[in-house]
N, C-alpha and C positions, 0 to 999 in steps of 0.2 A: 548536519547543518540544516538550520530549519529555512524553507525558502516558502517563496509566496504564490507560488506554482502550485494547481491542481490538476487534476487528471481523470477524463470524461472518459470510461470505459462502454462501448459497445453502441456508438453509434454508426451508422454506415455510411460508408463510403460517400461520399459527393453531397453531401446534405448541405456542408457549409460552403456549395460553389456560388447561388444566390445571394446570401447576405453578409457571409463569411463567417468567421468558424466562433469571435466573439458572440454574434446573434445567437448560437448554440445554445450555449451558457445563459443567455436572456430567458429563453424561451424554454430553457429546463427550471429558470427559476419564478416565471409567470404559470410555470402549467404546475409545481410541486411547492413551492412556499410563494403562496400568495401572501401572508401574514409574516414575511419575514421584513420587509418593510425597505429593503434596498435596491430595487428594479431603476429609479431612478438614479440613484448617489452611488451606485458601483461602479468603480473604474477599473476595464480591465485594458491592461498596457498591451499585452501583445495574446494572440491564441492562435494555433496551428497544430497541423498532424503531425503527428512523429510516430517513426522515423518518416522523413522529407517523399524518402521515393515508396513508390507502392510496390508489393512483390505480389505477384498474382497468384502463386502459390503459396500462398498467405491463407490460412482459412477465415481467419478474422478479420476486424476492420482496424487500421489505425488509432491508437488513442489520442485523444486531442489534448493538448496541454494550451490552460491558460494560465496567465501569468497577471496575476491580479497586482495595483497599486496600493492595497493597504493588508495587512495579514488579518486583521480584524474580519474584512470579508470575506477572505477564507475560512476564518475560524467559527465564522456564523453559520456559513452555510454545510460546514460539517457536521455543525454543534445541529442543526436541522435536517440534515441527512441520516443523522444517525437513529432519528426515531419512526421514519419510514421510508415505506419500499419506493424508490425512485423511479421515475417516469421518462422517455422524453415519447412523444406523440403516440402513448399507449406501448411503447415497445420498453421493458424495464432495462438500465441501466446501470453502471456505479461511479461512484465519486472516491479518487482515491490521494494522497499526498502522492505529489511528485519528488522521491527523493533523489538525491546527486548520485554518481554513477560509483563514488566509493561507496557510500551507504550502500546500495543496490550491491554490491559488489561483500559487504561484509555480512553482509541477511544472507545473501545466499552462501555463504560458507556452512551453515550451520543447517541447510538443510539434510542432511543426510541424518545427523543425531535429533533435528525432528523429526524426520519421518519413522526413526527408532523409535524414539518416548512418544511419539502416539500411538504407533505399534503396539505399544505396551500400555496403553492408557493413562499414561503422566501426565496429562494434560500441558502441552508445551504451549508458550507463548513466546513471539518474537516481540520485541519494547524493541522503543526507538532510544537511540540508534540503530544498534544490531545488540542486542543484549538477548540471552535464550533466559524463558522461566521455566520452572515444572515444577508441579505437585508430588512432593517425596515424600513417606509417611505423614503424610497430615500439612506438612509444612509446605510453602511456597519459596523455592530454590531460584534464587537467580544469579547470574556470572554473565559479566561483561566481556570475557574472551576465554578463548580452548583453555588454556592454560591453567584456568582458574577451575574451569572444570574440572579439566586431567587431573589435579591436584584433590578436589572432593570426591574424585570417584575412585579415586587410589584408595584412601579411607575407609569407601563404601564398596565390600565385594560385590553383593546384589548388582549394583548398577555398574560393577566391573563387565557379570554375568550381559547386562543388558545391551550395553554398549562396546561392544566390546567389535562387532562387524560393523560399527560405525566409527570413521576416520575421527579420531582427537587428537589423532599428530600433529607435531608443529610444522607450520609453513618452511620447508628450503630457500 
């Protein structure tokens, strides 16, 4: 599900108690795209840390999720993130999609068979939604659920050999 939410990785703690967590987001995109041209006309609806409580034995910091009114300015400021290293006040950062907790939920299914196929140097890639890719002889393999995999790696003994300590059972 594509939502209008993004996700400001690796800011600390108590930054947005002054101007609040929106001015964040202003002031990552006055200090790294001056020439994006939306400082003004950006509207963002809501922004705040998640999760709500702090755990102290937390090493990191909360990510701040805001939730912009048009997907367009999401999509700019990714389309602009993606070609340099992000800033916010000299300390680097990331900019990431905030996906829904199924998605989140079916990405990490599948890590155990990528940590396999990179193991082995497959080059995997997670696609949105949760779809796994990998480099097989020469070719770019991808499958949108276990099943589809389990079914080509029956096929293929090599990648029977490969995968075989990584879970491709079906869900109970």
């Amino acid at each position: 599900m594509w939502r209008t939410t993004l996700r400001i990785i690796g800011i600390p703690e108590c930054v947005e108690k002054e101007n609040g967590a929106e001015s964040v987001l202003n002031e990552i995109i006055e200090e790294n795209f001056q020439n994006l041209g939306i400082e003004g006309e950006m509207c963002v609806e809501e922004a705040f840390r998640h999760p709500r409580f702090f755990n102290e034995k937390r090493p990191t910091a909360r990510h701040i999720v805001v939730k912009m009114a048009k997907m367009n300015d999401k999509e700019r400021i990714f389309r602009a993130a993606r070609q340099k290293k992000i800033t916010y006040k000299g300390t680097p950062i990331r900019l990431s999609v905030d996906f829904s907790t199924e998605t989140l939920q079916a990405r990490r299914e599948w890590n155990d068979i990528f940590k396999t196929l990179k193991d082995k140097n497959l080059q995997p890639r997670i696609l949105y939604p949760a779809k796994i890719s990998f480099r097989y002889e020469g070719e770019i393999k991808s499958f949108p659920d276990k099943q589809k995999l389990r079914e080509f790696v029956t096929k293929t003994p090599p990648l029977q050999q490969i995968l075989k300590k990584a879970s491709i059972r079906e869900k109970r």
